[in-house]
C-alpha positions in Angstrom: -14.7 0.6 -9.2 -16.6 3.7 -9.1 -13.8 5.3 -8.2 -11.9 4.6 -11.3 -14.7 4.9 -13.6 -15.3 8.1 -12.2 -11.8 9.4 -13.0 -11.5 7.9 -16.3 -14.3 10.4 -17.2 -12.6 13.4 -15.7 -9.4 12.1 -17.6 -11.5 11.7 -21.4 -13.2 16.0 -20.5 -10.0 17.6 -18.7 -8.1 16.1 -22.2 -10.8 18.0 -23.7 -11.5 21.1 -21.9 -8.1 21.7 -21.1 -6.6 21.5 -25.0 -5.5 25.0 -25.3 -3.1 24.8 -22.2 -1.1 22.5 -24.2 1.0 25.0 -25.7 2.1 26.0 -21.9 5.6 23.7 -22.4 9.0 24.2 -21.3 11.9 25.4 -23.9 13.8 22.7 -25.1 16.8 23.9 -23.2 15.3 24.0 -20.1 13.9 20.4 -20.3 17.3 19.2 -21.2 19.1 20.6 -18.7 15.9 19.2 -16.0 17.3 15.9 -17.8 20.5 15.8 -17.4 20.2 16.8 -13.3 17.5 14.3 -12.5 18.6 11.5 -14.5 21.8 10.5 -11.7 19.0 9.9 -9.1 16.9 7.6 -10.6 17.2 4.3 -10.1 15.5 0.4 -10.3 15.0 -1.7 -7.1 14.8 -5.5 -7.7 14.0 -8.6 -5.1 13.7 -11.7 -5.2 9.9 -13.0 -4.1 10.7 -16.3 -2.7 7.4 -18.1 -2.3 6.4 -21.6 -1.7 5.4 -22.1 -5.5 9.0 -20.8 -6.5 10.8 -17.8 -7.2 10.6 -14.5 -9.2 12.5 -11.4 -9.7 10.5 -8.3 -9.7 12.0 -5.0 -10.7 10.5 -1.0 -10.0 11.4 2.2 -10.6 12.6 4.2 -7.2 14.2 7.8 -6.7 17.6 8.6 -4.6 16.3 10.7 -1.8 19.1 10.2 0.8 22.8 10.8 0.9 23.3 7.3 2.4 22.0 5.7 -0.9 18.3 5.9 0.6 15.8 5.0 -2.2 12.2 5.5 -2.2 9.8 3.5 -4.1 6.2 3.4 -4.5 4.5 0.7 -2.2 2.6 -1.6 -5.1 6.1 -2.4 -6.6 6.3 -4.4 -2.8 2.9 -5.6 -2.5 1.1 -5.7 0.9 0.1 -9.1 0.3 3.5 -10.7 -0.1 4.9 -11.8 3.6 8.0 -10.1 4.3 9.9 -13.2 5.4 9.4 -13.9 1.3 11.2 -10.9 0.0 15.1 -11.6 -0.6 18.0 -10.2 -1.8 17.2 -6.8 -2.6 19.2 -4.6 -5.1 19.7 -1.1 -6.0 20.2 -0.9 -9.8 22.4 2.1 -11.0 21.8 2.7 -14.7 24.8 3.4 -16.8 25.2 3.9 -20.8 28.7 2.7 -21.1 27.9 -0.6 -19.0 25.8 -3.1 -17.4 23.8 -1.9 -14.8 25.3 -1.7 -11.3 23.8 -3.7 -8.6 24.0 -2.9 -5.1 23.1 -4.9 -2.1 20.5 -3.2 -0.2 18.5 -3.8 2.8 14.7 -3.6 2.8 13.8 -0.6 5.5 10.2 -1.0 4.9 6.5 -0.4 3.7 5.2 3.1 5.0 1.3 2.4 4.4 0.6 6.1 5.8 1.5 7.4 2.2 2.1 4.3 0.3 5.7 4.2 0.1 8.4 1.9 0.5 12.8 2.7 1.5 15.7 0.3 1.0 18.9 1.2 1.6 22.5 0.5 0.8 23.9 -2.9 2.4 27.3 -1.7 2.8 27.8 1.6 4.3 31.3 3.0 6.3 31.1 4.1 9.9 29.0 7.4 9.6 26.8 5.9 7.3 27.2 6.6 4.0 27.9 4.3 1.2 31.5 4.3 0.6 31.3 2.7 -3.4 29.1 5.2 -4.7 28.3 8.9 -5.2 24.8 9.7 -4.5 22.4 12.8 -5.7 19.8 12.8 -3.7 16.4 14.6 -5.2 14.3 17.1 -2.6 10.9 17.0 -3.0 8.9 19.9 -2.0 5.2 21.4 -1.7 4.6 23.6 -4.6 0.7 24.6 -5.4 -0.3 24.4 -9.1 -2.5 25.5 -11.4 -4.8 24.3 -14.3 -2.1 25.0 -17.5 0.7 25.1 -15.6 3.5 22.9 -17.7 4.9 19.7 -15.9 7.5 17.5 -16.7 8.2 14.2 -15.3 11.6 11.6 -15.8 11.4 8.2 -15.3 13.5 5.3 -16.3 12.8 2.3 -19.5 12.9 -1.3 -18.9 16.3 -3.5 -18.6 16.0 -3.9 -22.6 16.5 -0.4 -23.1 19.4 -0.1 -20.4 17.1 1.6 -18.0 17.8 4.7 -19.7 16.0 7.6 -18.5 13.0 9.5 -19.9 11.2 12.8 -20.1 7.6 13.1 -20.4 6.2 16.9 -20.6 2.4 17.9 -20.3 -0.2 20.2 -18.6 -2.1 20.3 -15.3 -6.1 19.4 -16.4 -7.1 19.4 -12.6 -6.3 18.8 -9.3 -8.6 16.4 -7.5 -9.2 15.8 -3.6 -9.9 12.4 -2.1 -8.2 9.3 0.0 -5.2 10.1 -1.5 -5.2 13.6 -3.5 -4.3 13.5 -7.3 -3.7 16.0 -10.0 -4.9 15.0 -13.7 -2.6 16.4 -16.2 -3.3 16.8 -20.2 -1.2 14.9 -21.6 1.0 12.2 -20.3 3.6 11.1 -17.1 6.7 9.0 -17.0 6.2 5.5 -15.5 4.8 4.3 -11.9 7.6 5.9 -9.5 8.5 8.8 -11.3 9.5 11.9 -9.9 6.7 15.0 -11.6 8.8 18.8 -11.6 7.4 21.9 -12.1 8.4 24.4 -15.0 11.0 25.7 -12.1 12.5 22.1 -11.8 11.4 21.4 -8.4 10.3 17.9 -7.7 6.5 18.3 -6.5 5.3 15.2 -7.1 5.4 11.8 -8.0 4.0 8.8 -9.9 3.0 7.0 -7.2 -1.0 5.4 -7.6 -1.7 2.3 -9.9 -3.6 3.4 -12.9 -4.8 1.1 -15.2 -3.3 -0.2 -17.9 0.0 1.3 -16.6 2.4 -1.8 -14.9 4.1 -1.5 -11.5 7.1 -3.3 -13.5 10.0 -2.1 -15.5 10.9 -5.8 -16.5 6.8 -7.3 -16.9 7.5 -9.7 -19.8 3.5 -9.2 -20.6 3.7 -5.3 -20.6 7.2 -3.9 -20.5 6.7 -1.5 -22.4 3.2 -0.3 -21.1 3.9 2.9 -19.4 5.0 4.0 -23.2 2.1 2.8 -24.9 -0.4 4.2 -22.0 1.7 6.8 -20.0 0.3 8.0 -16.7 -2.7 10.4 -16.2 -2.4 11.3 -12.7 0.4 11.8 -10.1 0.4 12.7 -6.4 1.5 15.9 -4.9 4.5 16.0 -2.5 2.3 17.6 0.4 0.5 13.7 0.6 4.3 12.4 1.1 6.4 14.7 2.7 5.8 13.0 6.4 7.4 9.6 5.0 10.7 11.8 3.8 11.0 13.3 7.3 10.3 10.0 9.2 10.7 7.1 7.5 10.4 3.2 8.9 12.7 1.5 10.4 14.9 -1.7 9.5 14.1 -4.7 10.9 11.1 -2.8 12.8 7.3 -3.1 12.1 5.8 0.2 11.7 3.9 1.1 14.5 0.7 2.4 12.8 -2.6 3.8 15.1 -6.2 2.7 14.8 -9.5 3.4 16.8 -11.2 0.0 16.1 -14.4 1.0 13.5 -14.2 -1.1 10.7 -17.3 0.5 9.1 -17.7 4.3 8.1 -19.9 5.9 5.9 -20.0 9.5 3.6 -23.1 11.3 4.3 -24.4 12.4 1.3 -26.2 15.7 0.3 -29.8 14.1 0.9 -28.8 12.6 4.2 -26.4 15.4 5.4 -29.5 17.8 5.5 -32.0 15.3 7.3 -29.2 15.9 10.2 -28.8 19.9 9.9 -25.7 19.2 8.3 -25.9 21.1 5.2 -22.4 21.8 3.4 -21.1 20.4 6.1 -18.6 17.0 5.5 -19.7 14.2 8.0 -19.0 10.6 8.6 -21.3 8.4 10.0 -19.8 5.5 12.5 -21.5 1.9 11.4 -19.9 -1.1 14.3 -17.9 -0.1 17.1 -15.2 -3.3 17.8 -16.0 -4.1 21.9 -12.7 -3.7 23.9 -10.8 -1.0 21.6 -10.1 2.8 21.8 -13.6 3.9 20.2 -15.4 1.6 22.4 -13.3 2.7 25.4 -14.1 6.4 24.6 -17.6 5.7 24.4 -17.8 6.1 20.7 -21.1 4.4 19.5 -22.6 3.2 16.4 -24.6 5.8 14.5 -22.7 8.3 15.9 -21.9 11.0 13.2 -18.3 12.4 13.1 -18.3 16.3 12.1 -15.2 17.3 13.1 -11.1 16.0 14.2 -9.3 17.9 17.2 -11.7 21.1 16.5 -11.6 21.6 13.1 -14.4 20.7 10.1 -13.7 17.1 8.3 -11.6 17.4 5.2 -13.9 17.6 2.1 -13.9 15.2 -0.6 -14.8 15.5 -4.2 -17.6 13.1 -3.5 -19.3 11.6 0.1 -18.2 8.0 -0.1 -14.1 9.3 -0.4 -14.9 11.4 3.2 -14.2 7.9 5.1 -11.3 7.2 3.3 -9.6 10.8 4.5 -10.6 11.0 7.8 -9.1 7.0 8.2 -5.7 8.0 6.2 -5.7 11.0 8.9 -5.6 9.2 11.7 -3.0 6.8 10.7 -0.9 9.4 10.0 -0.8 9.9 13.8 1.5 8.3 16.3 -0.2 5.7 19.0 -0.4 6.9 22.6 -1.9 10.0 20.2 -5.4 11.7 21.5 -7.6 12.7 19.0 -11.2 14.5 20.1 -13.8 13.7 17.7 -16.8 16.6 17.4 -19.9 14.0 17.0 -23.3 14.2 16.5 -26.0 12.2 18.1 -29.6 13.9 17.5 -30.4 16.5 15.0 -30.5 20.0 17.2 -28.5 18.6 19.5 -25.3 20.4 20.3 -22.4 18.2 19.2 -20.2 16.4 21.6 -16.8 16.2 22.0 -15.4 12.3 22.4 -11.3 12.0 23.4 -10.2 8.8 21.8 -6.6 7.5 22.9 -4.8 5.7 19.6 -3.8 2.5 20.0 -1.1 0.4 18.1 -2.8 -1.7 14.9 -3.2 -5.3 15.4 -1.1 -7.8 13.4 -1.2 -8.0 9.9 -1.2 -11.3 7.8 2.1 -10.2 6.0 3.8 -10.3 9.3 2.1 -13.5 10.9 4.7 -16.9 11.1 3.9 -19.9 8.2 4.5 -23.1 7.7 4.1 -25.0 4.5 3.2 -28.3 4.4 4.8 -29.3 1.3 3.7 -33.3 0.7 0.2 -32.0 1.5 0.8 -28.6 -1.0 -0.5 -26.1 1.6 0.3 -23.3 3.7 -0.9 -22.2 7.2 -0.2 -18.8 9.2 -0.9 -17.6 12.5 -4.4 -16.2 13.1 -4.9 -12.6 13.3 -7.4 -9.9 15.0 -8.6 -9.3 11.4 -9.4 -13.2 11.2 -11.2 -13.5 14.0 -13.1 -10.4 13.6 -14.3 -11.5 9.7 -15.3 -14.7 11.5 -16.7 -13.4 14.3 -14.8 -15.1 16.9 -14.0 -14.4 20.6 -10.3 -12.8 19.7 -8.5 -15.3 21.9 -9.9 -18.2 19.2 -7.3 -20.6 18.4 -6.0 -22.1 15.5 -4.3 -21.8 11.8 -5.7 -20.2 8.2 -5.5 -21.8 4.9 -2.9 -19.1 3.1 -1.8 -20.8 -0.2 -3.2 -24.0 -1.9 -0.7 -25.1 -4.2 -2.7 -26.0 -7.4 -3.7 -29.5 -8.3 -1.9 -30.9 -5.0 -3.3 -33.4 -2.7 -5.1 -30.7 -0.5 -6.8 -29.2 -3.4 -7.7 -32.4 -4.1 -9.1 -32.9 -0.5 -11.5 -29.9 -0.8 -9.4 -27.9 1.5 -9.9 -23.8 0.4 -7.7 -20.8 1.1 -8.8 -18.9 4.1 -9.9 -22.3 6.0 -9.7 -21.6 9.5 -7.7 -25.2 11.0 -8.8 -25.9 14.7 -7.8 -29.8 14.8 -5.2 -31.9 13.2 -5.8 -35.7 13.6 -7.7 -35.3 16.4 -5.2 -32.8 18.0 -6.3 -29.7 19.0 -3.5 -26.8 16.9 -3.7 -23.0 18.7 -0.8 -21.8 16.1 1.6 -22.5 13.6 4.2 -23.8 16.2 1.8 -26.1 17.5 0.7 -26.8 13.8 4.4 -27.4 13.1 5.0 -30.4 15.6 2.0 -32.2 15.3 2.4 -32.0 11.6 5.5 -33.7 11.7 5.0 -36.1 13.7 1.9 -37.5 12.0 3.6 -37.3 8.7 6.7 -39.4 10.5 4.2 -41.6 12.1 2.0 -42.5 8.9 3.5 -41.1 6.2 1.0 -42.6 4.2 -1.8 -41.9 6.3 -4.7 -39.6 5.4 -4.9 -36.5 7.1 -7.8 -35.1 8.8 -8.4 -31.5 9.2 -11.5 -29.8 10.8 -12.0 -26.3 9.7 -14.0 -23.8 10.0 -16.2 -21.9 7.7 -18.8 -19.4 7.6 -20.1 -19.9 10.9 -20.0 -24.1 10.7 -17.2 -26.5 11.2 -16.2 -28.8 8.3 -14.2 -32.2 8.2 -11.4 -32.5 5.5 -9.9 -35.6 4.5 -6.3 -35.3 3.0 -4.9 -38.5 1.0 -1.0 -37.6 0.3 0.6 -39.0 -3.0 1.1 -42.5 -2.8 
């Protein structure tokens, strides 16, 4: 929240401050011809969401970047929230002025949370790879640095109504800004969410790839389609931030294998603090809980330790302290597990710092990735427990049992007083480790006494509840 608040200001003075820089604009010429190249690799990506309360279509913007028909999206228009088992039938939408829009069969290769992208790919390709029905023109992005006037353009594409024709959006650079994820303000306005951003050259340096508000993720939001016209982009992200995802993307059918050290809880030091430790003008992170049985434990991290530097060299500075956490953590996922990273810490003020070798170790699973079962008569669904559920609960890792992940509104377990994120440990008097488990005794209660109430116990917040189901009679 602070965050956004505080880049809505910059927004309202670099509008201001940077005014005169608005006559720095490419000739028309040039902009058309920028057009007319870009406008063959632009496309729209659309799935089906397939949940237990029905199905939706959701469509977003995405950019050829392959000559195999690979497409790359930005990650919110495939939200980390929705389980991959519930994404179907994905399409690649080719935009065309003398026809309907032509729809490919793709596959789904994957969310790259190291720079918040997401790849599909052409279903049917020949024997080396390539798709045989279609021509692709693939864009290259590139690093490019810029400056405060400097004229950008970006093309993106219009909702379905308007035959997702492409569009050119022209304005200046106000500022560039550091943080989690670096972004550079321009004066003026961007194409939609997924947009490719080009210098006055015509090479691709960026794109429109953060959420910013009041902009929609879709091309096709009945609520808003037309939002990224009536409130165009302020900001977009600079190739350098992407690059690694272009050069190594996921893989199909794989999970990516993504690093962590197992501290849940940094913190920025600010100016005040940063002193108290010698650690003037000097970018530092300070190390709250230490997870027991995971690489920073194992290296002899501790809490209260203070991070100064990564493999030898200073912490990247921020624009503020509380984004320092946030770049050092985006960092080390950006490394490979097995990786070993030596952290330059701090204990005592005076002290010489010390140098800490942690080993990476894969992530723990996610809840988009954990198995479900939905208990339809009841109206609710259960997953797999996780390290993360556990952890928030604090639990012994090797706890057992199911978590609440949809109530289906105004069924009988809503009715029942059961809440999303219930922890299930017993079913009827039967003991459930997982969803399997969860499965099979399920059943056979419901075959049993189909009309029978069900009893849950749960647990929450440190106590363990009872839950009485009634099903529809």
């Amino acid at each position: 929240m602070i965050r956004s608040l505080r880049l809505s200001i910059l927004a309202l003075l670099a509008m201001t401050v940077s005014a005169p820089a608005a006559h720095a604009r490419v000739e028309a010429d040039e902009a058309q011809k920028l057009y007319d190249q870009v406008t063959p690799s632009l496309v729209a990506v659309k799935y089906t969401w397939e949940s237990e309360l029905g199905r939706r279509e959701l469509t977003g913007a995405a950019v050829v970047i392959g000559d195999d028909g690979l497409v790359m999206s930005t990650i919110s228009v495939f939200d980390q929230r929705l389980p991959d088992a519930q994404m179907k039938e994905f399409k690649i939408l080719i935009p065309s002025q003398e026809k309907d829009a032509d729809e490919i069969e793709a596959v789904f290769i994957g969310r790259d949370e190291r720079t918040s992208l997401a790849f599909l790919r052409p279903k049917d390709q020949d024997k080396d790879g390539k798709d045989s029905n279609h021509h692709w023109k693939p864009l290259k992005f590139e690093e490019q640095p810029v400056k405060v006037g400097d004229p950008i353009l970006s093309v993106g594409i219009l909702p379905e109504a308007a035959s997702y024709k492409s569009y050119l959006m022209q304005s200046t650079v106000a500022v560039a800004l550091r943080g989690e994820v670096p972004q550079v303000l321009v004066d003026g306005g961007l194409a939609g969410l997924g947009s490719p951003v080009f210098n006055a050259d015509g090479k691709a340096i960026g794109l429109v790839g953060r959420p910013q508000p009041g902009v929609t993720v879709w091309l096709n939001d009945p609520t808003n389609a037309m939002g990224s016209i009536n409130n165009p982009p302020k900001f977009y992200t600079p190739a350098r931030d992407f690059l690694q995802s272009l050069q190594d993307p996921p893989e199909a059918g794989k999970p990516q294998d993504l690093p962590w050290i197992g501290v849940p809880q940094l913190t920025g030091l600010n100016k005040d603090v940063s002193e108290v430790f010698g650690l003037t003008n000097q970018p530092a992170v300070q190390v709250g809980e230490v997870i027991s049985d995971t690489p920073a434990a194992k290296s002899g991290l501790k809490q209260g330790d203070i991070i100064v530097k990564l493999n030898g060299e200073p912490l990247e500075r921020g624009d503020e302290a509380s984004e320092l956490p946030g770049i050092l953590a985006r960092k080390i996922l950006r490394m490979k597990p097995g990786t070993e990273v030596t952290l330059g810490i701090l204990r005592k003020r005076g002290e010489p710092l010390q140098e800490i070798k942690v080993t990476l170790e894969p992530r723990p699973l996610r809840a988009n990735l954990a198995k479900r079962y939905y208990a339809e008569d009841l109206g609710f669904t259960v997953r797999d427990l996780t390290f993360y559920d556990t952890y928030g609960r604090h639990l012994p890792t090797d706890s057992k049992g199911v978590v609440v992940a949809l109530i289906r509104p105004q069924s009988s377990s809503q009715s029942g007083g059961l809440d999303n994120n219930d922890m299930i440990t017993q079913l009827n008097g039967e003991p459930v480790a997982n969803v399997d488990e969860f499965e099979k005794v399920y059943k056979q209660v419901r075959k049993d006494k189909p009309k029978a109430a069900v009893v849950l116990v749960v647990h929450r917040e440190n106590r363990e509840d009872t839950v009485r189901i009634e099903p529809p009679q």
